[in-house]
N, C-alpha and C positions, 0 to 999 in steps of 0.2 A: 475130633477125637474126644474132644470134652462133652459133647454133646453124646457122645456114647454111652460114655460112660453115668452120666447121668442118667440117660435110660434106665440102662441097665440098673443102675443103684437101685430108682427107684423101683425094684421087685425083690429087693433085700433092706430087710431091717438090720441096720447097721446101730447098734450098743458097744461103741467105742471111746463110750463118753461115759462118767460116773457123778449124776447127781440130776439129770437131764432124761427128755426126752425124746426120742431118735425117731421120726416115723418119716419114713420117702416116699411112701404111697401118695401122700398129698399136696407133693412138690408141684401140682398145677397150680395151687391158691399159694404158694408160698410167692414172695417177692423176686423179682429178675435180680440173678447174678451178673447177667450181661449190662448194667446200669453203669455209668461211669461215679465211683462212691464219692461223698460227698465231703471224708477230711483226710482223703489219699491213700497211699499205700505205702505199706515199709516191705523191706526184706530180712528176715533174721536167719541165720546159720544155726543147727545145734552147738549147745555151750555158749552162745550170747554173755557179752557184758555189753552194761551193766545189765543185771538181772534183777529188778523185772526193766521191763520196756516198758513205758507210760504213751500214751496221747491223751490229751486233750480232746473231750467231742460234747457235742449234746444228744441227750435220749429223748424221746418221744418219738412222737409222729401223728398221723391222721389215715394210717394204713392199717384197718385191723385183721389182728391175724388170725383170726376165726375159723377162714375159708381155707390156711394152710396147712392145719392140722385137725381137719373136720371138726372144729370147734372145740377141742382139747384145751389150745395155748391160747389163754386170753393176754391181751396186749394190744401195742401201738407202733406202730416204725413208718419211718418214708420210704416212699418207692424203692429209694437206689440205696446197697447197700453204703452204710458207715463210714468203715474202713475194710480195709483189703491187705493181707498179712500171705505174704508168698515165706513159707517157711522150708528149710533145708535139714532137713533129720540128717543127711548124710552128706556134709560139703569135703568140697576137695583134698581138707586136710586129714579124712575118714572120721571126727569126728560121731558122736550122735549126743542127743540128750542123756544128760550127766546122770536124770534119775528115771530115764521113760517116762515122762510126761510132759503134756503141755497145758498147761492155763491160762485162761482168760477172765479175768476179773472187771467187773462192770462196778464202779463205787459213783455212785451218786454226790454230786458236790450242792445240792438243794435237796426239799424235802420232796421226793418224789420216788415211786417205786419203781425197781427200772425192770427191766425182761433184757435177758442176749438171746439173737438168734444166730444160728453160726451153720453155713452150707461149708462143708468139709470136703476137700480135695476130694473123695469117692461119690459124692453128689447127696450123701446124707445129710440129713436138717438135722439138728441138735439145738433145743430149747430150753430156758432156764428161768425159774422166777425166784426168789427170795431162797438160795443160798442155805444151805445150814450152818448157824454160827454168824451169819455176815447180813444179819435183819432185813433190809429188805432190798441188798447189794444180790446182783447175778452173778455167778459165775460155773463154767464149762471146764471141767478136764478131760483129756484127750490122753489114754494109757495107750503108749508105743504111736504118737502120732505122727501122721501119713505126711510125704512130702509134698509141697504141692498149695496150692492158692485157698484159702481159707477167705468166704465175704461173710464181713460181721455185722449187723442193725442189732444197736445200741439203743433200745425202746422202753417206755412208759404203759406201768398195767393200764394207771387210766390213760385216755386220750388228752396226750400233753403235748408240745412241742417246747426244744431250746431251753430245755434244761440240763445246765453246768455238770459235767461228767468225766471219770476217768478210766479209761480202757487200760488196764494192767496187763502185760502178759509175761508169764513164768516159767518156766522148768523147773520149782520148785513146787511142796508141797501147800495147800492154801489150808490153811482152816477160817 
C-alpha cells in the first residue's frame, strides 16, 4: 500500500511544508526509504513531552542529491535514511497537535552547513538548506501534518561525512 501511494504522490506536488521545497516528480534519484536508517526510529504522539524531542546524529554524506530534485537541491546524505519518526497526529486519547504543526530542526554541533531531506507519510520529498533566521541550520515545518512514517537524511551542502548534529522536533513554532 505504501508503494501506492507513492506512486501516486509522485504526480502531485505536495506544498505541505513552509520554507522548503516539495517536488515528487523526481523521487527516482531521491534516496531509498526502504533502507534500514542509520540512528533508529522514534515514535511521538500529538502533544509530545517533553517538547522538542532531540537526537543525536551526524550530517553529511557521499550521496549527492543532484539527481533527486533534477539538480534544484544541492547537498550530501548516505544511502539509508538518518532517522525514522512514525508520528501520530491523532492517538487514542483523540488528541492532535497543540498548534497544527510539525518541525524539524537540523542544528549543526561543528562548522558545517547541513541540508534536511524529509520523505513525508504521502510520499512527498521536502527539502531544506540554510533556514531563515537559523544561518546555516535546516529546518522543515509540516502545517496540519499527516500521520504516518516520516525518513529524515540529516546532510552536508558540501560533500562531508560524521559531523556532530542535532535533529530537533516540535509542535511549536521555530524561528
Amino acid at each position: 500500500m505504501r508503494f501506492l501511494i507513492r506512486i501516486a504522490a509522485a504526480f502531485v506536488l505536495a506544498l505541505g511544508a513552509v520554507g522548503v521545497s516539495a517536488n515528487t516528480a523526481s523521487a527516482q534519484g531521491c534516496p531509498s526509504y526502504n533502507n534500514p536508517t542509520v540512528f533508529g526510529s522514534h515514535t511521538l504522539n500529538a502533544g509530545f513531552l517533553p517538547d522538542p524531542y532531540s537526537r543525536n546524529l551526524t550530517a553529511g554524506g557521499r550521496v549527492s542529491l543532484s539527481n533527486c530534485s533534477g539538480g534544484q537541491w544541492p547537498g550530501w546524505v548516505v544511502t539509508r535514511p538518518d532517522f525514522r519518526l512514525f508520528y501520530n497526529r491523532n492517538p487514542n486519547t483523540g488528541g492532535s497537535s497543540p498548534t497544527g504543526q510539525l518541525s524539524f530542526v537540523l542544528e549543526a554541533r561543528s562548522n558545517v552547513d547541513t541540508v534536511l531531506l524529509i520523505n513525508a507519510p504521502d510520499g512527498s520529498w521536502h527539502y531544506n538548506d540554510d533556514y531563515p533566521g537559523r544561518g546555516f541550520n535546516s529546518a522543515i515545518t509540516f502545517f496540519q501534518p499527516l500521520t504516518g512514517q516520516y525518513d529524515i537524511w540529516t546532510g552536508s551542502y558540501q560533500r562531508s561525512s560524521n559531523n556532530p548534529a542535532v535533529l530537533f522536533v516540535t509542535e511549536y513554532a521555530i524561528n
